[in-house]
FIKOLZA-1660 file (N, C-alpha, C; in steps of 0.1 Angstrom, whole numbers, plus 5000, padded with zeros to 4 digits):
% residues 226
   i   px   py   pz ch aa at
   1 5009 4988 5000  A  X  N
   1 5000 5000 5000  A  X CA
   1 5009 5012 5000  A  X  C
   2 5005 5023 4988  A  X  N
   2 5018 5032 4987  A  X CA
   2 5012 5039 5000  A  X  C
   3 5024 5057 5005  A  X  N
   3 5025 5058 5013  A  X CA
   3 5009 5074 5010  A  X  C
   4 5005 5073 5002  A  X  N
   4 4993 5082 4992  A  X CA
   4 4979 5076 4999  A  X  C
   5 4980 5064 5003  A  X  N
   5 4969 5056 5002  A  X CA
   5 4957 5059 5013  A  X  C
   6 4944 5056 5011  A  X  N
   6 4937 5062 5026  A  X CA
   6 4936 5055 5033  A  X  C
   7 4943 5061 5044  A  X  N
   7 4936 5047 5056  A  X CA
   7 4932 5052 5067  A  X  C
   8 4921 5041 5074  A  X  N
   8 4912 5044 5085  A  X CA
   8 4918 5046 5098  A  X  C
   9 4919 5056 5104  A  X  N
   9 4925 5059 5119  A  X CA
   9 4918 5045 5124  A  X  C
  10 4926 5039 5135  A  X  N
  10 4919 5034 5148  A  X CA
  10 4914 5040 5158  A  X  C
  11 4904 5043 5165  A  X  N
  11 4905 5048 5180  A  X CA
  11 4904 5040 5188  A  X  C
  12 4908 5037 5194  A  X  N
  12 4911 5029 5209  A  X CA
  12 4896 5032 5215  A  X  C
  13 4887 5022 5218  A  X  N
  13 4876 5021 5227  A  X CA
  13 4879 5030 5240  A  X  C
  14 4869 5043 5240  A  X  N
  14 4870 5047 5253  A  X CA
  14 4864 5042 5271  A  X  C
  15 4878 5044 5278  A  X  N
  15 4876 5032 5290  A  X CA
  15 4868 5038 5298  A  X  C
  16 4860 5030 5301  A  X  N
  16 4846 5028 5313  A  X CA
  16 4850 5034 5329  A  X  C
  17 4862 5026 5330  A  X  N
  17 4864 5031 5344  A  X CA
  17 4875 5035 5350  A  X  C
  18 4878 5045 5354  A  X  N
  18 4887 5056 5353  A  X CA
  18 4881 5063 5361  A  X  C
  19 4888 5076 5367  A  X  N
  19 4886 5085 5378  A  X CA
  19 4877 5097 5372  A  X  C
  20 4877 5100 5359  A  X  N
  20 4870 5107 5355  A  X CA
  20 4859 5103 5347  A  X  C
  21 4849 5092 5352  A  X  N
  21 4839 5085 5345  A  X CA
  21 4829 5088 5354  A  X  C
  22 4818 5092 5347  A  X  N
  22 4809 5097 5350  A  X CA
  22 4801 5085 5360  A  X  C
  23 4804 5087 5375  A  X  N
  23 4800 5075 5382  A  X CA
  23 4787 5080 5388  A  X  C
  24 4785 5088 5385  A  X  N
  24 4769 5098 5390  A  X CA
  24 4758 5087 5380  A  X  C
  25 4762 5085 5368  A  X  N
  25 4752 5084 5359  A  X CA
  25 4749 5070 5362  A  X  C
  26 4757 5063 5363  A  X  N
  26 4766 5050 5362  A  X CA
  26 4756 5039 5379  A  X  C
  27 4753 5051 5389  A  X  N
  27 4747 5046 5398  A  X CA
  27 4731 5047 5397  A  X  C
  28 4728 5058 5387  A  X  N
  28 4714 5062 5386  A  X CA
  28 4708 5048 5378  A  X  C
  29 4717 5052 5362  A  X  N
  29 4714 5037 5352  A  X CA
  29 4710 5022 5364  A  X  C
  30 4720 5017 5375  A  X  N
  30 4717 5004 5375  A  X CA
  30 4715 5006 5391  A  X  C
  31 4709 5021 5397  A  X  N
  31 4698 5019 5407  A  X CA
  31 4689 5006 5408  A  X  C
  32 4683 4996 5418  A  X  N
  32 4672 4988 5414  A  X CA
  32 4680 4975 5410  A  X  C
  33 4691 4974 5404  A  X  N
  33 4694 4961 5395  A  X CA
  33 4703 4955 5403  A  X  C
  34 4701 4940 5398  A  X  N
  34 4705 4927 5399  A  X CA
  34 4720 4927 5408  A  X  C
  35 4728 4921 5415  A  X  N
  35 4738 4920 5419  A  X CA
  35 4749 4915 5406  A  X  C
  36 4739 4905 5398  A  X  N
  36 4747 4897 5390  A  X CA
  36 4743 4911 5377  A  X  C
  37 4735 4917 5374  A  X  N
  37 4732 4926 5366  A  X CA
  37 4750 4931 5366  A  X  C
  38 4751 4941 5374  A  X  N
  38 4764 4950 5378  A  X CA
  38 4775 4943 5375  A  X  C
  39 4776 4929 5386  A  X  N
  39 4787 4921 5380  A  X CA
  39 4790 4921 5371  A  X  C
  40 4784 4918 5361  A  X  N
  40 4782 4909 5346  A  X CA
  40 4793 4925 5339  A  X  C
  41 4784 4934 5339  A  X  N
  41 4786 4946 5329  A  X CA
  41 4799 4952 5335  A  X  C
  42 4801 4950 5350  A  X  N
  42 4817 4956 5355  A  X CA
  42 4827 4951 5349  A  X  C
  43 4826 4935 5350  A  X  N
  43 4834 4923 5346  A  X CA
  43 4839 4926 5327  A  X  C
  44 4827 4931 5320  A  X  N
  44 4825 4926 5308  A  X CA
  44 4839 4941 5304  A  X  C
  45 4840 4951 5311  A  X  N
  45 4844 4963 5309  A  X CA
  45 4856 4965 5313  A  X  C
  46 4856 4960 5326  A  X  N
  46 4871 4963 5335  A  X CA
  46 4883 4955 5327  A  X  C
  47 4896 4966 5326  A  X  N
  47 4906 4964 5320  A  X CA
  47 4915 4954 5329  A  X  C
  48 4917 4956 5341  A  X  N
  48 4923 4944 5347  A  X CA
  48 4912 4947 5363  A  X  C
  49 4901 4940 5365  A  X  N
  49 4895 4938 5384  A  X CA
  49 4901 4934 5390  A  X  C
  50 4902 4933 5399  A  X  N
  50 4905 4927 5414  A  X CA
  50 4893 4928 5424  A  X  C
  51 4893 4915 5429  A  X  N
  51 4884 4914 5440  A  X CA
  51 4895 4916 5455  A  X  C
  52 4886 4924 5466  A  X  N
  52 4894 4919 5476  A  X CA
  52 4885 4914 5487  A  X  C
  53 4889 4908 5498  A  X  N
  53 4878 4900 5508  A  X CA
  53 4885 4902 5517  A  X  C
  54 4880 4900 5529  A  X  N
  54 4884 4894 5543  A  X CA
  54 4878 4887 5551  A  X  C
  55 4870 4882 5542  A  X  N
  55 4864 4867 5543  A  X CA
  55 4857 4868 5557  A  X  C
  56 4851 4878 5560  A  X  N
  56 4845 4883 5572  A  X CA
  56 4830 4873 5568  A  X  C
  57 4821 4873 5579  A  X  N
  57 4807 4868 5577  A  X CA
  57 4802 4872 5563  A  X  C
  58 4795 4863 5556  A  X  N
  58 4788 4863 5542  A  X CA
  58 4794 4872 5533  A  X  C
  59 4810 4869 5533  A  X  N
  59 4814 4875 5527  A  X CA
  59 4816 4863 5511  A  X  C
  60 4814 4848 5514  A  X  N
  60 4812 4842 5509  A  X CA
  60 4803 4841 5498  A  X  C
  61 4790 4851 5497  A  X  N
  61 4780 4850 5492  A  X CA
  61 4789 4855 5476  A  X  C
  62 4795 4870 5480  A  X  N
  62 4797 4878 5470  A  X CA
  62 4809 4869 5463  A  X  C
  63 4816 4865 5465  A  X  N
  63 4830 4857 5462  A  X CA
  63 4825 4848 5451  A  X  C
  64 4815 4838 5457  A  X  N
  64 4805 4829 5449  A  X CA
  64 4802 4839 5438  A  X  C
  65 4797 4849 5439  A  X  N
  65 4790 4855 5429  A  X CA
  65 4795 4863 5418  A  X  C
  66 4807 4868 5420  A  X  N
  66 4819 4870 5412  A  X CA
  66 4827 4857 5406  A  X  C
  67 4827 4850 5413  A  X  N
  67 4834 4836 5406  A  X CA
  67 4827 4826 5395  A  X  C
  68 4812 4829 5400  A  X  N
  68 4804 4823 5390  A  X CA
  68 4807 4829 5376  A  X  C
  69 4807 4843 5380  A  X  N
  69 4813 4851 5362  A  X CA
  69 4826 4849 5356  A  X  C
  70 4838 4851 5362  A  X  N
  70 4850 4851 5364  A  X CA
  70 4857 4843 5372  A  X  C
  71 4857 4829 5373  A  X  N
  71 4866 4822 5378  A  X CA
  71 4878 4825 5380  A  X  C
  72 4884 4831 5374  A  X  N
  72 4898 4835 5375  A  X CA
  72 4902 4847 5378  A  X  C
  73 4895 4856 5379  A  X  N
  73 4897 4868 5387  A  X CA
  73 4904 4871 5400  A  X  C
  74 4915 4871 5404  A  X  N
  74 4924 4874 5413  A  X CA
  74 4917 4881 5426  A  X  C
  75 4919 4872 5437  A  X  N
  75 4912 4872 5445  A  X CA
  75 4921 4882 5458  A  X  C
  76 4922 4888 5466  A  X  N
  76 4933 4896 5466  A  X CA
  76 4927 4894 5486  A  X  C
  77 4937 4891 5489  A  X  N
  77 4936 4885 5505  A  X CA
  77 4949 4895 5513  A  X  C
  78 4944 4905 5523  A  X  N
  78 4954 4911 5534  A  X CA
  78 4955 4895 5543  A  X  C
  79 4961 4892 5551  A  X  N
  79 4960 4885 5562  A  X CA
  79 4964 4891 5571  A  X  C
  80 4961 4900 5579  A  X  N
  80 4971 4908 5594  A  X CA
  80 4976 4899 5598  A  X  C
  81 4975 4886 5605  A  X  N
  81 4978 4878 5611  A  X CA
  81 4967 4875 5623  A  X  C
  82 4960 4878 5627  A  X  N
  82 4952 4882 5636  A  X CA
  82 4940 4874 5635  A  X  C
  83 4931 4868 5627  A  X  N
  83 4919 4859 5621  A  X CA
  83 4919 4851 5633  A  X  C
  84 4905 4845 5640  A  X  N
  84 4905 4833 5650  A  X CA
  84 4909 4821 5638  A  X  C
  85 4911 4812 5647  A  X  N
  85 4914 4795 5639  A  X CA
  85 4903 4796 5631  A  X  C
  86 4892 4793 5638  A  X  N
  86 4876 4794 5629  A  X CA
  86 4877 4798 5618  A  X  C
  87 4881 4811 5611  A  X  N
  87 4880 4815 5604  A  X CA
  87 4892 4813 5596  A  X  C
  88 4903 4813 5598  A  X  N
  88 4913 4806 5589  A  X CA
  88 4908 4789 5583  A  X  C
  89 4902 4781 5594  A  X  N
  89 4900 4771 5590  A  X CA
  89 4887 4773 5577  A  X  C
  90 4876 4784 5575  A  X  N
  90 4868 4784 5571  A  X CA
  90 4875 4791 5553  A  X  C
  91 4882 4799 5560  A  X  N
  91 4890 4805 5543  A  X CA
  91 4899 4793 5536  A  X  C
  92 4904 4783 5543  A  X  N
  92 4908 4772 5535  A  X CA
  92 4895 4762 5530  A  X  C
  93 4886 4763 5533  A  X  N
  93 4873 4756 5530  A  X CA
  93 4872 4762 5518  A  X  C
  94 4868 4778 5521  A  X  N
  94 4864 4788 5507  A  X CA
  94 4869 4785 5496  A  X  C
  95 4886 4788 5499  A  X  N
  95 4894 4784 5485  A  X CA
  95 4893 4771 5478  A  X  C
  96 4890 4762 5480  A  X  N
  96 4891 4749 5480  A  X CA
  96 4880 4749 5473  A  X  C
  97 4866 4755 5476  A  X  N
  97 4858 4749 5474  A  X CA
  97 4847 4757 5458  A  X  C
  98 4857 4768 5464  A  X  N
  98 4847 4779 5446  A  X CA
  98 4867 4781 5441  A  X  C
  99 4872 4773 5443  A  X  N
  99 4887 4773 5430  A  X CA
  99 4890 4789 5430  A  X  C
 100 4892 4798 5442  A  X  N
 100 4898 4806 5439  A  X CA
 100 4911 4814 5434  A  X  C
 101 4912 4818 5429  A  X  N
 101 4927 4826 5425  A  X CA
 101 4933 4836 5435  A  X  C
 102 4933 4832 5445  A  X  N
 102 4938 4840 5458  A  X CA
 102 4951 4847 5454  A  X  C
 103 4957 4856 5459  A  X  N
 103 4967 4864 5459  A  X CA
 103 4965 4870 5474  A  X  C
 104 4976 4864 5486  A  X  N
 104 4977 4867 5495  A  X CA
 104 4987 4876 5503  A  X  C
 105 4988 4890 5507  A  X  N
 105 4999 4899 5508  A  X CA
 105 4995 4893 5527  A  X  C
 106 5003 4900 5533  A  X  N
 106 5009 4899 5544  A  X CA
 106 5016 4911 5551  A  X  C
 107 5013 4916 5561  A  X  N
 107 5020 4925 5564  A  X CA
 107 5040 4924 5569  A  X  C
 108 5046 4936 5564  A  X  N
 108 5064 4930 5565  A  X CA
 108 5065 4926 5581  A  X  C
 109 5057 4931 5591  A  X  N
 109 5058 4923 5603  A  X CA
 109 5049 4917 5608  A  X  C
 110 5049 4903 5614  A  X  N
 110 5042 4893 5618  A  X CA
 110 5036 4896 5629  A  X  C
 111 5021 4887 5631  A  X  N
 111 5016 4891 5646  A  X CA
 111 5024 4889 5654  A  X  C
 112 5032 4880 5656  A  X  N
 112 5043 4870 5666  A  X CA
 112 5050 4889 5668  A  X  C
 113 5056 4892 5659  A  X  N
 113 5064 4904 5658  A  X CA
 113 5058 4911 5663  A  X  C
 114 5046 4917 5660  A  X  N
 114 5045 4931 5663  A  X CA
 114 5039 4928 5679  A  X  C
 115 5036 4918 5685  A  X  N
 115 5029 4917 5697  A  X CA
 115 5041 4918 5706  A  X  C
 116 5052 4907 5704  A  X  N
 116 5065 4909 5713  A  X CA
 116 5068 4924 5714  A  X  C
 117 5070 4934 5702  A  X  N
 117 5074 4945 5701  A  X CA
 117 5065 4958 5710  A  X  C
 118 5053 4951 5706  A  X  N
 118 5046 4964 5711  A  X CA
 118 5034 4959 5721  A  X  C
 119 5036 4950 5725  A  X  N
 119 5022 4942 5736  A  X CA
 119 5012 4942 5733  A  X  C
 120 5013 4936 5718  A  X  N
 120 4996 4933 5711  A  X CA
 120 4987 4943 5707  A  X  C
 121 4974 4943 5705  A  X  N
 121 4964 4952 5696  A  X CA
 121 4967 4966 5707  A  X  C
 122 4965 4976 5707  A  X  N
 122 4964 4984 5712  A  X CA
 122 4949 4991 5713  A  X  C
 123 4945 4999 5722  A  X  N
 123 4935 5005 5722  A  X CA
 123 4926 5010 5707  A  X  C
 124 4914 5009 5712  A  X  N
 124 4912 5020 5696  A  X CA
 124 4910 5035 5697  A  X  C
 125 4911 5042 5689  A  X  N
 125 4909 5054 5690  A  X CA
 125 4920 5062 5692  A  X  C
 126 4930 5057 5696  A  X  N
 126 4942 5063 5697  A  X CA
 126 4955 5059 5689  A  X  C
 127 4965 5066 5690  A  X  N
 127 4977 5070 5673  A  X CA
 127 4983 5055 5674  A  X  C
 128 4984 5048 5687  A  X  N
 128 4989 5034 5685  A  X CA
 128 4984 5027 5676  A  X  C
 129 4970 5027 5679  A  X  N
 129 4961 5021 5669  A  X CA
 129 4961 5020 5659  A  X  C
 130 4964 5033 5651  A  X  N
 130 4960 5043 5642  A  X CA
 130 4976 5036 5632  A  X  C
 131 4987 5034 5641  A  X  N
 131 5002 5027 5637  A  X CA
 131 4998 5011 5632  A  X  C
 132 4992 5007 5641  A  X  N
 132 4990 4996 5642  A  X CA
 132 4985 4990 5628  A  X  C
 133 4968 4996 5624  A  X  N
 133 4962 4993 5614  A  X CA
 133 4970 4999 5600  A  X  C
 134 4975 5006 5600  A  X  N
 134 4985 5009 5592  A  X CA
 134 4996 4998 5587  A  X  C
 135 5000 4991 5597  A  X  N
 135 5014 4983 5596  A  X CA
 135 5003 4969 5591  A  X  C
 136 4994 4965 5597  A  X  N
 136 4985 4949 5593  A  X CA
 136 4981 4950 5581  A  X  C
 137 4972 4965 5576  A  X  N
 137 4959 4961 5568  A  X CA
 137 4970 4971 5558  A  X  C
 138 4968 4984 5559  A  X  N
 138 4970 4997 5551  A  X CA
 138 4984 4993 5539  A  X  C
 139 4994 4990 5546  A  X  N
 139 5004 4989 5540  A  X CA
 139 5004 4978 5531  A  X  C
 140 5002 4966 5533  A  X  N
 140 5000 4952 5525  A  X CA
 140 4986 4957 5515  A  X  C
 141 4980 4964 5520  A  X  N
 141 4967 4967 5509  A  X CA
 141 4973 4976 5502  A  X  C
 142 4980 4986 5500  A  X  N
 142 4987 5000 5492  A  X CA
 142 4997 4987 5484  A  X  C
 143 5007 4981 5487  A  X  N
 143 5014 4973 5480  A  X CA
 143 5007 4962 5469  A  X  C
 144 4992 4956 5473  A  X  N
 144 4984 4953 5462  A  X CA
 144 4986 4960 5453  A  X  C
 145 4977 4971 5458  A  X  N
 145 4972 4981 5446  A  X CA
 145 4984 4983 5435  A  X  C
 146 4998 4985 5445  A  X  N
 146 5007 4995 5436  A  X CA
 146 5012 4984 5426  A  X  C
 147 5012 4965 5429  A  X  N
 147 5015 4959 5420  A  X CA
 147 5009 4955 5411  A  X  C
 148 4998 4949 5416  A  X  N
 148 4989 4944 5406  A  X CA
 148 4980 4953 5399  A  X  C
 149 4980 4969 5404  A  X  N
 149 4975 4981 5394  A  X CA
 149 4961 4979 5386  A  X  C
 150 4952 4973 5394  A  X  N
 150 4935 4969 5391  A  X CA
 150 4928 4983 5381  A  X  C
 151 4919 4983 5378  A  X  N
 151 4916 4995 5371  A  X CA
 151 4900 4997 5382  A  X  C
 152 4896 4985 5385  A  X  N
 152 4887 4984 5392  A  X CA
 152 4886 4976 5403  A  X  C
 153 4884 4977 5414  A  X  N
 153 4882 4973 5427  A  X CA
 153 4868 4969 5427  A  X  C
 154 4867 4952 5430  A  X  N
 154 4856 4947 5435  A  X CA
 154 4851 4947 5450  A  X  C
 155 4839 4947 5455  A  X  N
 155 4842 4946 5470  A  X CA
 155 4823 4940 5470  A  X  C
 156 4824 4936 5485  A  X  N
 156 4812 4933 5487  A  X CA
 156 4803 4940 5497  A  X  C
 157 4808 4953 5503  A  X  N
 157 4804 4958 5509  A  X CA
 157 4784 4962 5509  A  X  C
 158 4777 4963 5520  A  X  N
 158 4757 4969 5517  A  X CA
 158 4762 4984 5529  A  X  C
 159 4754 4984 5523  A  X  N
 159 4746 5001 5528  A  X CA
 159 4745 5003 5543  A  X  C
 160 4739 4990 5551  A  X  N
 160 4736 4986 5560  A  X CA
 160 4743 4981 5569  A  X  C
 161 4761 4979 5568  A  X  N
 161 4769 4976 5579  A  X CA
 161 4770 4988 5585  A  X  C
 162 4771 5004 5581  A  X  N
 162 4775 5010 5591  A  X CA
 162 4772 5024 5585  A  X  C
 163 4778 5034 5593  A  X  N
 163 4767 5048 5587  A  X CA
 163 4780 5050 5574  A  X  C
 164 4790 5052 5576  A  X  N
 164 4800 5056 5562  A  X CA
 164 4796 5049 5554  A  X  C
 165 4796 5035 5552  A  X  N
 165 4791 5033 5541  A  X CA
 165 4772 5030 5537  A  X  C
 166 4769 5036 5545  A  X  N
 166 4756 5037 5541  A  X CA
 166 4755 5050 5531  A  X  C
 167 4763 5061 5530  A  X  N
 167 4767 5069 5524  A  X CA
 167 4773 5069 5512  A  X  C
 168 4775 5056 5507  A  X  N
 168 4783 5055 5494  A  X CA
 168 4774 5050 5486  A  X  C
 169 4780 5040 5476  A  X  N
 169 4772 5038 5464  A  X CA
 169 4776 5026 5457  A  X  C
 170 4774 5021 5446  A  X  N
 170 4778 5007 5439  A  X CA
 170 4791 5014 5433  A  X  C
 171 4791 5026 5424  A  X  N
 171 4802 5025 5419  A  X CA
 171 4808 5040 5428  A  X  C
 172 4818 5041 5431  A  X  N
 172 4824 5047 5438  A  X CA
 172 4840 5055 5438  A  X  C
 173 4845 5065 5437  A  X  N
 173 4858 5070 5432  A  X CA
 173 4869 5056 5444  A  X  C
 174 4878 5052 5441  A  X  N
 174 4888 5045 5453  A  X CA
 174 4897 5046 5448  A  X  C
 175 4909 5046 5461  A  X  N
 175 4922 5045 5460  A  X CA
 175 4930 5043 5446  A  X  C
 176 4944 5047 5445  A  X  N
 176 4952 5041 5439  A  X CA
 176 4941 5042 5422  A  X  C
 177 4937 5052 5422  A  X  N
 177 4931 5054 5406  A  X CA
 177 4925 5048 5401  A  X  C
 178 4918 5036 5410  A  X  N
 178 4905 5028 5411  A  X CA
 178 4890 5035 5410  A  X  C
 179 4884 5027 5404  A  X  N
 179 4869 5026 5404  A  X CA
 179 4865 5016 5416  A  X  C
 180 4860 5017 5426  A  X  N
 180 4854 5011 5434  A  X CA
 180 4837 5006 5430  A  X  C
 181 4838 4994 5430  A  X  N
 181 4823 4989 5426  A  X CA
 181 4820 4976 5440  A  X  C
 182 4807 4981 5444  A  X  N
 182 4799 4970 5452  A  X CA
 182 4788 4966 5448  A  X  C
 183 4787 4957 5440  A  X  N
 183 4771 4952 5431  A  X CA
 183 4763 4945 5441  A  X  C
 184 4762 4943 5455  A  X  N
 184 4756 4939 5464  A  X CA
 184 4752 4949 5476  A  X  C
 185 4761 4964 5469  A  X  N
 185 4753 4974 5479  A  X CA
 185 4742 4976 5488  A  X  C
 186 4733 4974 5477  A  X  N
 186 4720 4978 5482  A  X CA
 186 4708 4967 5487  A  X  C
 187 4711 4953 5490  A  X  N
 187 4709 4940 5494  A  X CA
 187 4711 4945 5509  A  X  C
 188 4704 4941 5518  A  X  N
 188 4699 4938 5530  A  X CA
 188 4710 4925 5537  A  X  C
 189 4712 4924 5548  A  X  N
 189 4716 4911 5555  A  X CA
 189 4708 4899 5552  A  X  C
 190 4693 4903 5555  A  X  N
 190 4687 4891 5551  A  X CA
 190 4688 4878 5542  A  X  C
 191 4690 4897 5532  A  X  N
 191 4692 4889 5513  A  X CA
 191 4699 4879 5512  A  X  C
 192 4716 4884 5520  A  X  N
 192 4729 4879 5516  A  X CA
 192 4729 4861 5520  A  X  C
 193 4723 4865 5535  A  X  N
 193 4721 4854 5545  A  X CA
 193 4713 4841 5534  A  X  C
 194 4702 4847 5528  A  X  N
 194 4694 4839 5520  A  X CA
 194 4698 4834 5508  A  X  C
 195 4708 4840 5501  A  X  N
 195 4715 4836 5486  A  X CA
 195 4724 4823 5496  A  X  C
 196 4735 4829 5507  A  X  N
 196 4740 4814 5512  A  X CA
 196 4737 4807 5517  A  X  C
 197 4727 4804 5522  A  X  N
 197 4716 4794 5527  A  X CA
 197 4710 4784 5513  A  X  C
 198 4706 4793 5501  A  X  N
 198 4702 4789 5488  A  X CA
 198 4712 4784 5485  A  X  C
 199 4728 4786 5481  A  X  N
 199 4735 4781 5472  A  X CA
 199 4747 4770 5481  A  X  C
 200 4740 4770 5494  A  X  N
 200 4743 4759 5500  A  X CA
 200 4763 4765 5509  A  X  C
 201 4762 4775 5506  A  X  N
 201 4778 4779 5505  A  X CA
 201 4781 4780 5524  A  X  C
 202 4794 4776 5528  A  X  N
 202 4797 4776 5540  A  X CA
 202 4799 4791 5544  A  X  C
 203 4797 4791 5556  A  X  N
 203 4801 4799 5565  A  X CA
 203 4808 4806 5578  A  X  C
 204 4812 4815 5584  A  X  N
 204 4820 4812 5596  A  X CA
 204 4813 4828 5603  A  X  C
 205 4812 4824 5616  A  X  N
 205 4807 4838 5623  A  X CA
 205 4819 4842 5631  A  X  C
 206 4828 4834 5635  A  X  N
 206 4835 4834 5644  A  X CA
 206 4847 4843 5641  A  X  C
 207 4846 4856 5639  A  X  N
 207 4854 4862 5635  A  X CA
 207 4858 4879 5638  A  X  C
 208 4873 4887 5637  A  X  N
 208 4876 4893 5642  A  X CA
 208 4888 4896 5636  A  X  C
 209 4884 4912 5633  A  X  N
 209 4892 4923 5625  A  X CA
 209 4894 4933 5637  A  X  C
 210 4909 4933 5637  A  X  N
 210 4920 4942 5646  A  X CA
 210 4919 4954 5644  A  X  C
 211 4917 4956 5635  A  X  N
 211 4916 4971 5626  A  X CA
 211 4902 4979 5632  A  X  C
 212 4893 4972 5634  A  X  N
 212 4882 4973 5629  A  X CA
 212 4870 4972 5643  A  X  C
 213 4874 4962 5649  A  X  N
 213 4871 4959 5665  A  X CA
 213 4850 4952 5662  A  X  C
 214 4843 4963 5666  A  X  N
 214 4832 4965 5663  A  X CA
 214 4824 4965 5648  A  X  C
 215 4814 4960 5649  A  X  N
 215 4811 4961 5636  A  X CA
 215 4804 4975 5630  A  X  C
 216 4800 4982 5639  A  X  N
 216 4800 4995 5633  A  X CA
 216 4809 5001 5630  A  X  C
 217 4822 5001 5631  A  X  N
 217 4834 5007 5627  A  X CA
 217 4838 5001 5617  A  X  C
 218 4845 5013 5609  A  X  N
 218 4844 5016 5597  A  X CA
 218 4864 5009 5600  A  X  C
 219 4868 4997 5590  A  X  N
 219 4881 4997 5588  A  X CA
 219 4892 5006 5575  A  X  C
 220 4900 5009 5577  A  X  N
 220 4909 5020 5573  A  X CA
 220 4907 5020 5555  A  X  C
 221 4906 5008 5550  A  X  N
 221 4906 5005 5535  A  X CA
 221 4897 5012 5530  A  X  C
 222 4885 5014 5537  A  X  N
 222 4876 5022 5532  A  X CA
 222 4875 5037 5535  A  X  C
 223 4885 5040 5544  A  X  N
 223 4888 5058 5546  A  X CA
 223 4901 5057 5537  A  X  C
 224 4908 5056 5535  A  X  N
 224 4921 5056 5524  A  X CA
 224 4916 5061 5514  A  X  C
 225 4924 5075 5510  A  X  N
 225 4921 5078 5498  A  X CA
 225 4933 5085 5492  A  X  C
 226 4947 5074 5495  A  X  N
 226 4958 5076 5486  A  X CA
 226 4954 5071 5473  A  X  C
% end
């Protein structure tokens, strides 16, 4: 083809999710809709997702329901060190049992470590704390982000754990130049309770975030907005 000849520009498909994508519109459109609705269209869009968990109560529902679409979606695990047995024994059940693609970070110092060092969890509400959750959750979760560079963050968060996030939305500005999406937002406990009851999926109550104490409290991942 001489160098005379006409040819058709390409444009590169413009990307869905990005910091400057209209997430106003984005929550109005799929107000009302399906869990797997959202999934489906996030999944079908996102340049590289990540899911993350902490495999806290019925967190299993959502995991199931992302994996039904995407089996192989990179499953993205903090472990503070800190989890009762119960619940470690229940996240090897998980994995095993919906074939996850786990990717597990770890904080650079161990519970063993940081307890001899500093005599265990510290109070909440104060700067120890504030050190503390930083060194378990914050740091190992910024090193995710900064490797594996998601374009979208999956999460399984509802409206109804606590007042900050009752305040949010399915799709959401987050960290690290992320799109934050919860396609189970607006689902009730009930709901969730009833999808894993229905699809038969295990569960573990027996559980306990350092970070986080209480279940009204809001943990750090979700105030982060490096």
């Amino acid at each position: 083809m001489g160098p005379n000849a006409n040819t058709q520009s390409i444009v590169a498909p413009e990307r869905t999710f990005h910091h400057g994508a209209d997430l106003e519109a984005l929550n109005d459109r799929f107000k009302g809709a399906l869990p797997s609705e959202i999934m489906r269209y996030t999944l079908e869009r996102a340049e590289n997702p990540v899911v993350f968990t902490n495999f806290r109560p019925l967190a299993v529902a959502f995991l199931h329901l992302v994996t039904r679409i995407k089996p192989d979606i990179p499953v993205v695990w903090v472990d503070h060190g800190y989890n009762t047995p119960e619940t470690y024994r229940h996240i090897d059940r998980v994995i095993k049992e919906l074939d996850l693609n786990l990717v597990t970070y770890a904080p650079k110092m161990s519970a063993a470590h940081y307890d001899a060092v500093y005599n265990g969890i510290p109070a909440f509400d104060t700067p120890e704390h504030d050190f503390f959750s930083r060194t378990v959750k914050l740091e190992p979760f910024n090193r995710a982000m900064q490797e594996l560079k998601p374009d979208v963050w999956l999460n399984g968060i509802r409206h109804d754990q606590n007042t900050h996030r009752g305040n949010l939305d399915v799709f959401t500005q987050g960290s690290h130049g992320t799109v934050r999406v919860a396609p189970m937002f607006h689902l009730r406990k009930v709901d969730v309770e009833k999808y894993v009851h229905e699809n038969g999926l295990p569960d573990n109550d027996i559980y306990f975030d350092p970070t986080k104490g209480e279940e009204h409290r809001e943990c750090g991942i979700f105030l982060h907005k490096k």
